[in-house]
C-alpha positions as CSV (number, residue, x, y, z in Angstrom):
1,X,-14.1,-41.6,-56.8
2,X,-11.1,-38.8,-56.9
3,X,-8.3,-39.1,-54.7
4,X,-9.1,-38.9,-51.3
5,X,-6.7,-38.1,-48.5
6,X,-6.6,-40.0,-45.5
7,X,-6.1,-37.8,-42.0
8,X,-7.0,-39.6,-39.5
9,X,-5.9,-43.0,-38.5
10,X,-7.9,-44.9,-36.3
11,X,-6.5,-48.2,-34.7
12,X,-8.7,-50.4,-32.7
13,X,-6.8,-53.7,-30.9
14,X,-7.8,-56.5,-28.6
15,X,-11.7,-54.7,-28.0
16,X,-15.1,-55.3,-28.5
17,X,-16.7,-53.3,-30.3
18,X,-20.8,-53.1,-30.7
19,X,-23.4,-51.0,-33.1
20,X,-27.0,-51.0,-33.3
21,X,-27.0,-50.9,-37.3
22,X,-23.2,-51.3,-37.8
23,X,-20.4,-52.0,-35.8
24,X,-17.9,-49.7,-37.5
25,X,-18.9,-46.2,-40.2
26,X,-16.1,-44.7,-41.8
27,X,-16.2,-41.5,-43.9
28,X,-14.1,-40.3,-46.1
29,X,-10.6,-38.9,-44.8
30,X,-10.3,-41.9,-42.0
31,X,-8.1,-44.8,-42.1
32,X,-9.3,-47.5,-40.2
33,X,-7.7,-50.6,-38.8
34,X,-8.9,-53.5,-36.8
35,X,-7.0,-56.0,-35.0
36,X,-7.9,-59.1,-33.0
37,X,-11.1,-58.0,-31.6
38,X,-14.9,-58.8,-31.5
39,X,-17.1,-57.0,-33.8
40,X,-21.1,-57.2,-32.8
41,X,-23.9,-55.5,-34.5
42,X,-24.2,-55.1,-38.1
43,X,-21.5,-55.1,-40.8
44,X,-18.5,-52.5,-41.2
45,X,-18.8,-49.3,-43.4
46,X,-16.3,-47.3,-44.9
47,X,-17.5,-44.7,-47.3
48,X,-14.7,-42.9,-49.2
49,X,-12.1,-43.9,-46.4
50,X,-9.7,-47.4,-45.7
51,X,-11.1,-50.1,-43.6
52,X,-9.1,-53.3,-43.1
53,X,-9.6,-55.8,-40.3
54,X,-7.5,-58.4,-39.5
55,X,-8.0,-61.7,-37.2
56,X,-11.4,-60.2,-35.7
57,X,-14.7,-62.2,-35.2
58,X,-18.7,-61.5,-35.0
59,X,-20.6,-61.8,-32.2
60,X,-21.4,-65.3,-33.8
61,X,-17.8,-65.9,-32.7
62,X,-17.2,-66.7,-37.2
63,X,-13.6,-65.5,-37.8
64,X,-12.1,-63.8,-40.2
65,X,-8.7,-63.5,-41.0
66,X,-9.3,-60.6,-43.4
67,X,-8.2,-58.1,-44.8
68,X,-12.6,-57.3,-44.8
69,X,-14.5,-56.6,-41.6
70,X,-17.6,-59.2,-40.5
């Protein structure tokens, strides 16, 4: 992968979030960061983008600290 820049910043806090087949899909040129929230449906994507979660849980309520998504 080249170098990619990252334009849009994306900041989720203190939500739930849910997804039929994933919970969170990323593309390339989107930085992506989740904070203290509930993330239900299918694991986290980020193709050719940033994704970091931190202190977030699955709709299992299993926590992660992270810096991965559930």
């Amino acid at each position: 992968m080249g170098n990619v820049t990252l334009q849009y910043n994306v900041l989720v806090n203190n939500s739930q979030i849910e997804g039929s087949t994933r919970t969170v899909y990323g593309e390339s040129g989107f930085r992506i960061r989740i904070g203290g929230s509930q993330m239900s449906g299918g694991p986290a994507l980020s193709v050719g983008g940033s994704l970091v979660c931190a202190g977030v849980y699955d709709e299992n309520y299993v926590f992660s600290t992270g810096p991965g998504c559930p």
